[in-house]
C-alpha positions in Angstrom: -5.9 -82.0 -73.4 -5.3 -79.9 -76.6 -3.7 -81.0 -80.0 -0.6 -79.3 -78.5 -0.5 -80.6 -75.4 -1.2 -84.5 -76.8 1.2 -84.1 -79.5 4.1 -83.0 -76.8 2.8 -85.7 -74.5 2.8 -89.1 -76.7 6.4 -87.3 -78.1 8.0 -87.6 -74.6 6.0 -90.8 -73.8 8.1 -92.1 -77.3 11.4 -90.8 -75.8 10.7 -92.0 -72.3 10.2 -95.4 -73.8 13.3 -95.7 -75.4 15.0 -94.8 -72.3 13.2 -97.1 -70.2 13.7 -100.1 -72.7 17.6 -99.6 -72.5 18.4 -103.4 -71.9 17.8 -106.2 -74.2 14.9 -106.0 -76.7 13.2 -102.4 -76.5 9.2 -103.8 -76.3 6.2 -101.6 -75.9 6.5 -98.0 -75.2 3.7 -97.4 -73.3 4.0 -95.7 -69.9 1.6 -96.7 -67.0 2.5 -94.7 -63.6 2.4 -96.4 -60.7 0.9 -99.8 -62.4 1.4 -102.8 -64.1 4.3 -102.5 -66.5 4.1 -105.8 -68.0 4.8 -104.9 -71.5 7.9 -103.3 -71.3 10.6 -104.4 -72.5 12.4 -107.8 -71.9 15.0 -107.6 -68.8 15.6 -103.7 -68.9 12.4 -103.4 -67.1 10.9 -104.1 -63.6 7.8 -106.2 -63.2 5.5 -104.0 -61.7 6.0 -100.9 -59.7 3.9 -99.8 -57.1 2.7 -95.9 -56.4 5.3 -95.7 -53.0 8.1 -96.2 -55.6 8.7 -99.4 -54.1 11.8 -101.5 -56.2 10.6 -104.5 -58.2 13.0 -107.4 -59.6 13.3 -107.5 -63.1 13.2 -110.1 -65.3 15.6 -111.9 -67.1 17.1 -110.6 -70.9 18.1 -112.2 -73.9 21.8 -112.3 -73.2 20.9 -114.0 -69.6 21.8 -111.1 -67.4 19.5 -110.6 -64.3 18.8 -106.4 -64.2 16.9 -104.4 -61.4 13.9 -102.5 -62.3 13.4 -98.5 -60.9 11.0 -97.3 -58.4 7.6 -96.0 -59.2 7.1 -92.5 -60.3 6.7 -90.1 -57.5 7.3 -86.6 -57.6 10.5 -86.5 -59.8 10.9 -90.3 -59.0 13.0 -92.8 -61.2 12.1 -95.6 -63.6 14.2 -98.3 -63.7 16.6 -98.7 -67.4 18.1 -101.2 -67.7 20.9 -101.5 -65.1 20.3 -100.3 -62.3 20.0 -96.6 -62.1 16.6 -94.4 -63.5 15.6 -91.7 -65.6 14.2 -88.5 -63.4 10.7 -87.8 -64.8 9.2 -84.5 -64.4 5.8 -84.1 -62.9 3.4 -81.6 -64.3 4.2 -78.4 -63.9 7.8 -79.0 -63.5 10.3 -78.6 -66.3 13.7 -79.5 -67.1 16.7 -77.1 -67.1 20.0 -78.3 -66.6 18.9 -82.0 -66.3 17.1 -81.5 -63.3 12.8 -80.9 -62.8 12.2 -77.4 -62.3 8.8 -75.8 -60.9 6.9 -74.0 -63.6 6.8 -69.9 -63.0 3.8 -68.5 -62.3 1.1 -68.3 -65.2 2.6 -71.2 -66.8 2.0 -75.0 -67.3 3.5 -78.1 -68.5 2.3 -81.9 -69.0 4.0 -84.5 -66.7 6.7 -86.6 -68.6 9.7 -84.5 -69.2 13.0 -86.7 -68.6 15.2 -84.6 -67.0 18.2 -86.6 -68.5 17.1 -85.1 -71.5 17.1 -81.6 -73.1 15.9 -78.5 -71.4 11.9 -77.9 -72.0 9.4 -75.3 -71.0 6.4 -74.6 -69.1 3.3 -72.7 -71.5 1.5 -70.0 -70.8 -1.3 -68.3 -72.9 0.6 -67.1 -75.6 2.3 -70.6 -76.5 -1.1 -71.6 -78.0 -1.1 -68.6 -80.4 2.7 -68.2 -81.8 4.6 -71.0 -80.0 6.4 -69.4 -77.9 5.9 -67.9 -74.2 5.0 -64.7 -73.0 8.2 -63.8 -71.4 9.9 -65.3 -75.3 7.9 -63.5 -77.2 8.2 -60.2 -75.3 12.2 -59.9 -76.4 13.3 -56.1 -76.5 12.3 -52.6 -75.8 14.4 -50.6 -77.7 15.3 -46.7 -77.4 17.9 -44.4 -79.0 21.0 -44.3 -77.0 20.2 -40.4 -76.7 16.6 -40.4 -76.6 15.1 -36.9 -76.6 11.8 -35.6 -76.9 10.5 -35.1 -80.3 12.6 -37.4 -82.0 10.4 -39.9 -83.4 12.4 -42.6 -82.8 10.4 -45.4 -84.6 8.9 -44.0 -87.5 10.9 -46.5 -89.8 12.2 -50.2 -88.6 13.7 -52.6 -91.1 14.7 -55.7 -90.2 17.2 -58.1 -91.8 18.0 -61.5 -89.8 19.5 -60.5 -86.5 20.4 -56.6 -87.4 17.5 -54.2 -86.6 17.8 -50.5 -87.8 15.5 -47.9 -86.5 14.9 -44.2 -88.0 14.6 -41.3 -86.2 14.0 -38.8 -88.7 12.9 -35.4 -86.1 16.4 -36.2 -84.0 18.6 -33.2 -84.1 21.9 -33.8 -83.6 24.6 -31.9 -86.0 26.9 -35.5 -86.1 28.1 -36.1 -89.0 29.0 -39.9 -90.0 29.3 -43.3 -87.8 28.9 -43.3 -84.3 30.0 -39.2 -83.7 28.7 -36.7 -81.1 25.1 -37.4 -80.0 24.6 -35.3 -77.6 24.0 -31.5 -79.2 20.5 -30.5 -80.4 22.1 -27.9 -83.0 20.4 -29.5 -86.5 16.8 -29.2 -85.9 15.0 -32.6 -87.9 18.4 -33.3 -89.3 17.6 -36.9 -88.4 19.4 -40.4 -87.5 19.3 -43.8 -87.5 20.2 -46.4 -85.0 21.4 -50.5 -85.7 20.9 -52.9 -83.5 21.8 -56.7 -83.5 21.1 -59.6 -81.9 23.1 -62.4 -80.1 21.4 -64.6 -77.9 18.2 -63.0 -77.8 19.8 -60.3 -76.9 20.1 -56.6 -78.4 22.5 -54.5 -78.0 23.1 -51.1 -80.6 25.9 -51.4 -82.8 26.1 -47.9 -84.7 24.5 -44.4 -84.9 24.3 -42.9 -87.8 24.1 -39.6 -89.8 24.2 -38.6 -93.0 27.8 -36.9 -94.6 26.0 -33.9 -94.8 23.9 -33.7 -92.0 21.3 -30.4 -91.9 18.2 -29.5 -90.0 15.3 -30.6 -91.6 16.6 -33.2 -93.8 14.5 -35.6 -91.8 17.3 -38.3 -92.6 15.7 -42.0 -92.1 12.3 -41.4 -92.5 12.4 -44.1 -94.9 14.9 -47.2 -94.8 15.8 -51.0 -96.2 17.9 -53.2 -95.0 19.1 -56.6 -96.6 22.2 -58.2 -95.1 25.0 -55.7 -94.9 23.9 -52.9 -96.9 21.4 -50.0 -95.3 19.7 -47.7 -97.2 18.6 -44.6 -95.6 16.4 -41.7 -97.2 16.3 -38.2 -96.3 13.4 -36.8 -98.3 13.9 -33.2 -96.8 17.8 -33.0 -97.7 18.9 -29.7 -100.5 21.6 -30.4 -102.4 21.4 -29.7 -105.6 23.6 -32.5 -107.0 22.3 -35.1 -109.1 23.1 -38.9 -110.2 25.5 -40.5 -107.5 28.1 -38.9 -104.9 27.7 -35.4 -106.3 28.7 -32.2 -104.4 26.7 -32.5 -101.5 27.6 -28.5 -100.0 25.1 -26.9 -101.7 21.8 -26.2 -100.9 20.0 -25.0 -103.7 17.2 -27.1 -104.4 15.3 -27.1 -101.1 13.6 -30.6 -100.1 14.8 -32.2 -103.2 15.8 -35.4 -101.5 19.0 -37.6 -100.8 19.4 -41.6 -100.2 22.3 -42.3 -98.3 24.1 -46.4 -98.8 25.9 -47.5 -95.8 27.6 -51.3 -95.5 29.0 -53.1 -92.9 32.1 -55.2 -92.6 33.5 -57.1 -89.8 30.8 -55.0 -87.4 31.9 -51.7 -88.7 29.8 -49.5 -90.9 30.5 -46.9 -93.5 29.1 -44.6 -95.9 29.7 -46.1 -99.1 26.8 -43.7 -101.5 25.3 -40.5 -101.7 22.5 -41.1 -104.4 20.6 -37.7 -106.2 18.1 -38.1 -108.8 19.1 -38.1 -111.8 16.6 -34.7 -112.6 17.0 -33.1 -109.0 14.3 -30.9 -108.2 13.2 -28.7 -105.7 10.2 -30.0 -103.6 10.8 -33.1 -105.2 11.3 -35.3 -101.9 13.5 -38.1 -103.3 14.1 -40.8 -100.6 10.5 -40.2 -99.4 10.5 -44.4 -99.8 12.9 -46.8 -100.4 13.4 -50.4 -101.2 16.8 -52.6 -101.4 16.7 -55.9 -102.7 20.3 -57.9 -103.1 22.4 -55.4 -105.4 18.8 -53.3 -106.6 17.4 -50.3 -104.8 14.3 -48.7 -105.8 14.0 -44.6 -104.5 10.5 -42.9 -104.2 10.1 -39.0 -105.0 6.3 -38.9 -104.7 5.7 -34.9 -105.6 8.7 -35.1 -108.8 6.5 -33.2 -111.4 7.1 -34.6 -114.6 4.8 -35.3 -116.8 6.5 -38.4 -118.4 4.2 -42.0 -118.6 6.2 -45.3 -118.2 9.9 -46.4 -118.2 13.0 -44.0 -119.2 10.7 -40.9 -120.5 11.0 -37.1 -120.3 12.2 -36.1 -116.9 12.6 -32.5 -117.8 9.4 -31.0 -117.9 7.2 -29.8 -114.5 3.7 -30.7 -116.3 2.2 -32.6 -113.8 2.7 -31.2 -110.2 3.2 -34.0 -107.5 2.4 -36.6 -110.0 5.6 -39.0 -108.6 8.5 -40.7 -109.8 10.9 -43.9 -108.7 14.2 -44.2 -109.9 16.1 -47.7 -110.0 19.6 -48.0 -108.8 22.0 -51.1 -109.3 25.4 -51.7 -107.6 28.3 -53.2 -109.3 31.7 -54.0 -107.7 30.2 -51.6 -105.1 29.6 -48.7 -107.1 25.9 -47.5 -107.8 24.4 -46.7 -111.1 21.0 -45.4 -111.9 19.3 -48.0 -114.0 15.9 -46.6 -114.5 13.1 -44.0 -114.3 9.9 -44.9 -113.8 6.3 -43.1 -114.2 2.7 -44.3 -113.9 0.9 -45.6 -117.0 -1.8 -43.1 -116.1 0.4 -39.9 -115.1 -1.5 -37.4 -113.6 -0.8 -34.3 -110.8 -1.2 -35.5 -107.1 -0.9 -38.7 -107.8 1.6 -38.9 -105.5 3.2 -42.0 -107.2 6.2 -43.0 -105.4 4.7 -42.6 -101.8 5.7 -46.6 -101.1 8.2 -49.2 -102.5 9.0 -52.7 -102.4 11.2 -54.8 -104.5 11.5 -58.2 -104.5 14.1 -59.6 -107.2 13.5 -58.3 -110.4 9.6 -57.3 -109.8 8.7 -53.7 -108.1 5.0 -52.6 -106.5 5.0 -49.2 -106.5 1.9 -47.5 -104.8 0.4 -43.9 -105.7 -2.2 -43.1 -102.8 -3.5 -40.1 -104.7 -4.6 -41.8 -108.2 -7.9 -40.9 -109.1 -9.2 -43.6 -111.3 -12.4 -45.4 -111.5 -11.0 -48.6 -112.1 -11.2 -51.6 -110.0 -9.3 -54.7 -109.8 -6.3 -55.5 -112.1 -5.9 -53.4 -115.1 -8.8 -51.4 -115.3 -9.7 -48.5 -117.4 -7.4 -45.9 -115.9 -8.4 -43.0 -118.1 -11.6 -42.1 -115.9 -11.4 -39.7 -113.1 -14.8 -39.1 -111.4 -13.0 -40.3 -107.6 -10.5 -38.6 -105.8 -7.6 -39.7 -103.7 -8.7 -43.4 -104.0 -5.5 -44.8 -105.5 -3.4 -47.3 -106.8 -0.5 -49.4 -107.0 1.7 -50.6 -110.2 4.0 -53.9 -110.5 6.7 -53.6 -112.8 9.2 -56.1 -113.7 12.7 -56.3 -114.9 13.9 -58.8 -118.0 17.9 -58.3 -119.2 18.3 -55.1 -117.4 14.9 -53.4 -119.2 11.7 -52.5 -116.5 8.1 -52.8 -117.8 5.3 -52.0 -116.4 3.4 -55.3 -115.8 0.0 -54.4 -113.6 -2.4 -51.7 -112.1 -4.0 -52.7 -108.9 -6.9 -51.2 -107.7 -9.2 -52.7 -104.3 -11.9 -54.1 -105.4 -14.0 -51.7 -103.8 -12.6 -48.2 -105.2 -14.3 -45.6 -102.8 -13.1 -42.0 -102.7 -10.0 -40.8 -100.5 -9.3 -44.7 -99.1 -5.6 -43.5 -100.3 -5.0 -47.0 -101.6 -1.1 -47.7 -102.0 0.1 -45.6 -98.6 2.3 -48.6 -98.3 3.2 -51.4 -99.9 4.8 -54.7 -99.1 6.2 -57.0 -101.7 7.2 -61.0 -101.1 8.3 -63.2 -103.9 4.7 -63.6 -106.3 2.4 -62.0 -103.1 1.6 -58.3 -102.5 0.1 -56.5 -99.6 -1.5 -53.1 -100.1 -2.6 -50.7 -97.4 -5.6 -48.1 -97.4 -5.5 -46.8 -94.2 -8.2 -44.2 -94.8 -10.8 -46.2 -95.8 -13.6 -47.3 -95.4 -14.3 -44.0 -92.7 -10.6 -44.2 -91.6 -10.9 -47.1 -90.5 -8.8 -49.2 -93.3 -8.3 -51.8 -95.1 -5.3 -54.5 -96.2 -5.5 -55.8 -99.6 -3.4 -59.4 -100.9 -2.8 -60.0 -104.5 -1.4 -63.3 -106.2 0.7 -63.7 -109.2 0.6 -66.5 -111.2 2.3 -66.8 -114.7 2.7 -63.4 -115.0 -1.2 -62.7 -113.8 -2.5 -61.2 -110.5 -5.4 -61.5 -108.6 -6.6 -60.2 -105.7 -6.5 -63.0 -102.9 -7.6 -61.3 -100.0 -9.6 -58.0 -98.5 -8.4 -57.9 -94.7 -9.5 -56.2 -91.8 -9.2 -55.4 -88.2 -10.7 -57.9 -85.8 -11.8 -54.8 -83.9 -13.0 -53.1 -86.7 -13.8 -49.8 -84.7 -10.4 -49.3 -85.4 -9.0 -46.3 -87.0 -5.9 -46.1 -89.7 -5.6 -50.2 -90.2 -2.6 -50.1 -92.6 -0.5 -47.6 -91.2 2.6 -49.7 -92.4 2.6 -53.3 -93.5 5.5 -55.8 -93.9 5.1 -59.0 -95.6 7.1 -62.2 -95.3 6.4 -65.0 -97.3 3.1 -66.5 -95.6 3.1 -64.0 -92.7 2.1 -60.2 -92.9 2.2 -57.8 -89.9 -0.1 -54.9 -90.5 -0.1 -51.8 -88.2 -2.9 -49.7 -87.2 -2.0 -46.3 -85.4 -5.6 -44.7 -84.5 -6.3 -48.2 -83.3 -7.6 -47.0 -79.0 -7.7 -50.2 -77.3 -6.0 -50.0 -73.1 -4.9 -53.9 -73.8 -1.1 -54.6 -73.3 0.7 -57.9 -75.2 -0.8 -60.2 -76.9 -4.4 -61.0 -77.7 -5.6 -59.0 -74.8 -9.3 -57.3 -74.8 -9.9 -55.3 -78.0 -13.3 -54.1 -77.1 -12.6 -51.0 -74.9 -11.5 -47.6 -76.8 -9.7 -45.3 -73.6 -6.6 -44.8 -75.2 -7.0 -42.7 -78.8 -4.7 -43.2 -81.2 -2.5 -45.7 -78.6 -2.0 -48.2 -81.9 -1.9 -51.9 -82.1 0.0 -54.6 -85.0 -2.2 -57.3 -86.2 -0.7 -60.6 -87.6 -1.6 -62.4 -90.3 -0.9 -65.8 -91.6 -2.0 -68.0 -95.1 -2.2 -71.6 -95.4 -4.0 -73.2 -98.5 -4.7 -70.2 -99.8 -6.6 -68.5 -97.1 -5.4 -65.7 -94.2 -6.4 -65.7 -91.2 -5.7 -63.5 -88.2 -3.3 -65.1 -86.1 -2.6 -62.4 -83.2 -3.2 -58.9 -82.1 -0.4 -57.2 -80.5 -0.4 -54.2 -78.1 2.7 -52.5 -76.7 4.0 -53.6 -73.0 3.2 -49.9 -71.4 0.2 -48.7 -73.8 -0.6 -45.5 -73.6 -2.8 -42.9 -75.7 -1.3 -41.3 -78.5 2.0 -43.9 -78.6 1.1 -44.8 -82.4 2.4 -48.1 -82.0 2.1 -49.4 -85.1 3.5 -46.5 -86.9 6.0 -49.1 -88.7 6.5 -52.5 -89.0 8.9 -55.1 -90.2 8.7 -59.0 -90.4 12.0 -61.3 -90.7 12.1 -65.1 -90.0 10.1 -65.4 -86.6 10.8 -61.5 -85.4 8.5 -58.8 -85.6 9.7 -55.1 -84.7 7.2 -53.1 -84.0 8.0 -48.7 -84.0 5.6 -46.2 -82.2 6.5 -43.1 -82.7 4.8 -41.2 -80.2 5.8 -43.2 -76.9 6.9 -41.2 -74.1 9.6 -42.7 -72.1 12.7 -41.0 -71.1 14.6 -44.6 -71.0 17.5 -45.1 -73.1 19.0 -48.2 -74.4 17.8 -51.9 -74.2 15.1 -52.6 -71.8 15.2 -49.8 -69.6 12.1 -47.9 -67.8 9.0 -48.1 -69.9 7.1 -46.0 -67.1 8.0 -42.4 -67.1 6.3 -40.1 -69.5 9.3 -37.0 -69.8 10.2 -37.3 -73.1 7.4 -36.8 -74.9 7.2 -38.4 -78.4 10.6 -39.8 -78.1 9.7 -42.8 -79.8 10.6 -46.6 -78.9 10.5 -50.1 -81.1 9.1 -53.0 -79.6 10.7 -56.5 -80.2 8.5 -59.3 -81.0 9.4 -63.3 -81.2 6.6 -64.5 -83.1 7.3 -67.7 -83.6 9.7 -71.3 -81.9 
C-alpha cells in the first residue's frame, strides 16, 4: 500500500471509529473485520462479530442502557453504533455517491472503508498518484471557437484568470466589429478574434466573442493577451492606425503594422470595449501589442522592432537609430481611464535586439525579454558591451518605486551559446522568473528560473525536457507561484494524456506541456501532458497558462472541424483551426 493509499485508509479508519463508538465512552478506534472487537468502545459496540455478519449483544454503557451491536462486515454490510442501526461500509473498489457504495469504473481503484453515511469519495486511477485528481477530472474541456474555420489559429494565445478563460485567434477573419457580432463572414483576412470562456461547475461554456472597434485584415488581433479578473487586454501587433497615446482616431491607416492594444472589462457577465491604446511614438513596422502583460490597474505593451535608439526609462523616442532594437511602454488606469506611464529601452540598446518580444508584470516589478541581444555576458549583470554572439539573448527586470521604473537586472543563461534566442517568453511570479530559449541547445530548448532576494537575483534552476530529443522546449511558459507549465511545440511523441510513453518520435511537431513544481528550493518535473487526439503538426503547446489548479493548454495547428465545448476531436476538415485543451491539475 502507498503513502496515499495508507494515509486515506488510517483517515477513514479514524472516521469510521467515531461512528462506530457513537454510545457511551468512544474507546479504541481500531477496526478489525470480521474479528474480535473487544476494544471498542464501552456499550455502543457489539462483542465480537463473526465474518457471516452474524448479530452479537453488546455490552452494557455507562448510563446503564443495554445497546445491540451490528453485523459483521460483508459486502457493504453494517457495523453496529450504538443503538441499533449500522454504518454501510464500502468494500474495495466500491465508492460512495449519494450515501450509498458504488462499484469503481473501469481503470480505477479504491481502499475498502468508505462509510457510505458519509461524504461522497472516489475510486483512483493512474493519474491520481501524479496531480491528485483522476483521469476523467483532470481531462476537463476541449475547447473550440464557436465558428471554427480552417486557418484560424485558434489557440495561439490562452490566458487564464480564475474561472474565465480567454483564447486568441489571431488568423480568424471575420469583419465583426465589437462584442458578440456577426461570426460567420470570412471578409477581413487575419483580422483576428478572441473568444472568453468561463467556468461553473467544471463546466465551460463561451461567454463573448470579440473584435476589435476597428477590425481589418491582417491586424492579427489577439495574438497576444492578459487577463486579470475583469479586465482583458488584447493586442493586435499588425493593426495601422496612425493615432498615438490612448483612444485616438482609429480610421486611419497610415502607419502600416504599427500596432494597437485593445482594454475590454466585464460587468455583470457583459463585456465592453473600454481602451484603444497607441504608442505614444506610433511607427510604422513597429508592431506594438506584439506582447502584453496586465497586472491589477498596470499593463505593460511590447513593440519588439520600435527603432529607437534611446537606453533606459523615459528617453528619446524620436529617432529610428537602431532598427528593431524594441521598446515597452507602461500604461496605468485610474477611475478607468488609461494613461501612459513609461517608456522603456534596454541598458544595452542595439538593432535586432528585438526587446519587447515577451512581458510579464507582476506588481510593481516587469521582466522584459529581448531574444535577439547579442551579448557575451552570462548570469546576472554581466558585461553587456561585448558582441562576439548572435541571437543568444536576454532578459531585463525593472522595477517601479512612487510611480518611477528603473532598470534593476540583466539576465543572461548561464550558458550563453549563439542563436538559443534566450527571452522568447517570459513568465513573471511574485520574486521568481521563468525564461524560455526554445532554440537552444540544437532546438531543442531550455527553461531557465531565477530568484530574487533583497533586491538580488540568481539563477535557481536550468530545466529541461524529460525527453530531451525534443525540439522547441519553451515555446510559451506560464508560471504560478511554485508551479510552471512549459510548452514544447516540435516535441513528436504519439502519447495521449498524461505521462504516457515519451520515447517514440511518429508524430513531428504534434507538441507536448511539461509541468513543473518547487519545494525547498528544488524543481522537479511533476507531469508530461499530451493532447487527447494527438496528431502531427497540432503544436500543442503553442501557449500555455497556469491559474490555481488549471492549466489551459492552446495548439494551434489542431485540425478538428468541432465547434464549441467538447465536441468531435476526430475529424481532420479544418485544418489548423486550432483548439485549447483544459487541464485540472490539481484536488
Amino acid at each position: 500500500m502507498n503513502l496515499r493509499m495508507r494515509a486515506r485508509w488510517f483517515a477513514r479508519a479514524a472516521l469510521i471509529g467515531v461512528v462506530i463508538g457513537a454510545g457511551g465512552c468512544v474507546g479504541s478506534t481500531d477496526l478489525f473485520v470480521g474479528g474480535d472487537q473487544t476494544a471498542g468502545a464501552v456499550g455502543g459496540r457489539g462483542g465480537r462479530a463473526g465474518t457471516t455478519g452474524g448479530t452479537s449483544t453488546g455490552g452494557t454503557d455507562t448510563t446503564g442502557g443495554t445497546s445491540t451491536g451490528g453485523v459483521g462486515m460483508t459486502s457493504g454490510g453494517t457495523v453496529g453504533a450504538g443503538g441499533g442501526e449500522g454504518s454501510v461500509v464500502c468494500l474495495a473498489n466500491q465508492h460512495v455517491q449519494a450515501n450509498a457504495c458504488v462499484a469503481c469504473g473501469a481503470g480505477t481503484t479504491n481502499v475498502a472503508g468508505d462509510v457510505a453515511s458519509g461524504a461522497n469519495t472516489r475510486c483512483d486511477d493512474a493519474c491520481t498518484a501524479v496531480i491528485g485528481v483522476t483521469c476523467a477530472e483532470f481531462e476537463e474541456g476541449y475547447l473550440k471557437a464557436s465558428n471554427t474555420d480552417s486557418g484560424d489559429f485558434f489557440g495561439s494565445s490562452v490566458s487564464l484568470s480564475g474561472d474565465t478563460l480567454a483564447v486568441g485567434a489571431h488568423v480568424e477573419a471575420s469583419a465583426a466589429m465589437g462584442v458578440n457580432g456577426d461570426q460567420s463572414s470570412n471578409a477581413a483576412s487575419a483580422s483576428g478574434a478572441v473568444y472568453v470562456f468561463t467556468r461553473s461547475a467544471e463546466v465551460w461554456i463561451q461567454q463573448a466573442y470579440l473584435k476589435a472597434s476597428n477590425a481589418a485584415a491582417d491586424d492579427n488581433f489577439g495574438r497576444s493577451l492578459s487577463l486579470f479578473g475583469n479586465t482583458l487586454v488584447v493586442g493586435a501587433y499588425g493593426e495601422d492606425s496612425s493615432a498615438t497615446g490612448v483612444n485616438g482616431d482609429q480610421s486611419s491607416n497610415a502607419a502600416v503594422e504599427s500596432g494597437a492594444v485593445y482594454v475590454f472589462t466585464r460587468s455583470a457577465g457583459v463585456w465592453t470595449q473600454q481602451a484603444y491604446l497607441k504608442a505614444s511614438n506610433t511607427d510604422s513596422s513597429d508592431a506594438f501589442g506584439i506582447s502584453v502583460s496586465l497586472s491589477g490597474d498596470t499593463l505593460a505593451v511590447g513593440a519588439h522592432v520600435e527603432a529607437s535608439a534611446a537606453m533606459g526609462v523615459n528617453g528619446d523616442q524620436s529617432s529610428n537609430a537602431a532598427s528593431a532594437s524594441g521598446a515597452v511602454y507602461v500604461f496605468t488606469r485610474s477611475a478607468g481611464v488609461w494613461s501612459q506611464e513609461a517608456y522603456l529601452k534596454a541598458s544595452n540598446t542595439d538593432s535586432s535586439d528585438a526587446f519587447g518580444i515577451s512581458v510579464s508584470l507582476s506588481g510593481d516589478t516587469l521582466a522584459v525579454g529581448a531574444h535577439g541581444e547579442s551579448s557575451s555576458a552570462t548570469g546576472v549583470n554581466g558585461d553587456q558591451a561585448s558582441d562576439p554572439t548572435f541571437y543568444n539573448g536576454a532578459a531585463y527586470v525593472f522595477t517601479r518605486s512612487a510611480r518611477v521604473w528603473r532598470q534593476e537586472a540583466h539576465l543572461k543563461p548561464s550558458n550563453t551559446n549563439d542563436h538559443e534566442y534566450f527571452g522568447s517568453s517570459v513568465s513573471l511570479s511574485d520574486d521568481t522568473l521563468a525564461v524560455s530559449a526554445p532554440l537552444g541547445p540544437d532546438h531543442y530548448g531550455t527553461v531557465y528560473v531565477f530568484t530574487r532576494s533583497v533586491g538580488v537575483w540568481t539563477q535557481q534552476a536550468y530545466l529541461k525536457a524529460s525527453n530531451t530529443d525534443t525540439e522547441y522546449f519553451g515555446s510559451s511558459v506560464s508560471l504560478s507561484g511554485d508551479v510552471l507549465a512549459v510548452g514544447a511545440t516540435g516535441e513528436g511523441s504519439a502519447a495521449v494524456g498524461l505521462n504516457g510513453d515519451q520515447s517514440s518520435n511518429t508524430v513531428g511537431s504534434a507538441g507536448a506541456a511539461y509541468l513543473f513544481t518547487r519545494a525547498a528550493g528544488v524543481w522537479t518535473q511533476e507531469a508530461y501532458v499530451k493532447a487527447s487526439n494527438t496528431e502531427a503538426v497540432d503544436r500543442f503547446g503553442t501557449s500555455v497558462s497556469v491559474s490555481g489548479n488549471t492549466l489551459a493548454v492552446g495548439a494551434a495547428g489542431e485540425d478538428s472541424a468541432a465547434v464549441g465545448i467538447n465536441g468531435d476531436q476526430s475529424s481532420n476538415a479544418a485544418r489548423e483551426s486550432g483548439v485549447v485543451y483544459v487541464r485540472r491539475i490539481g484536488p
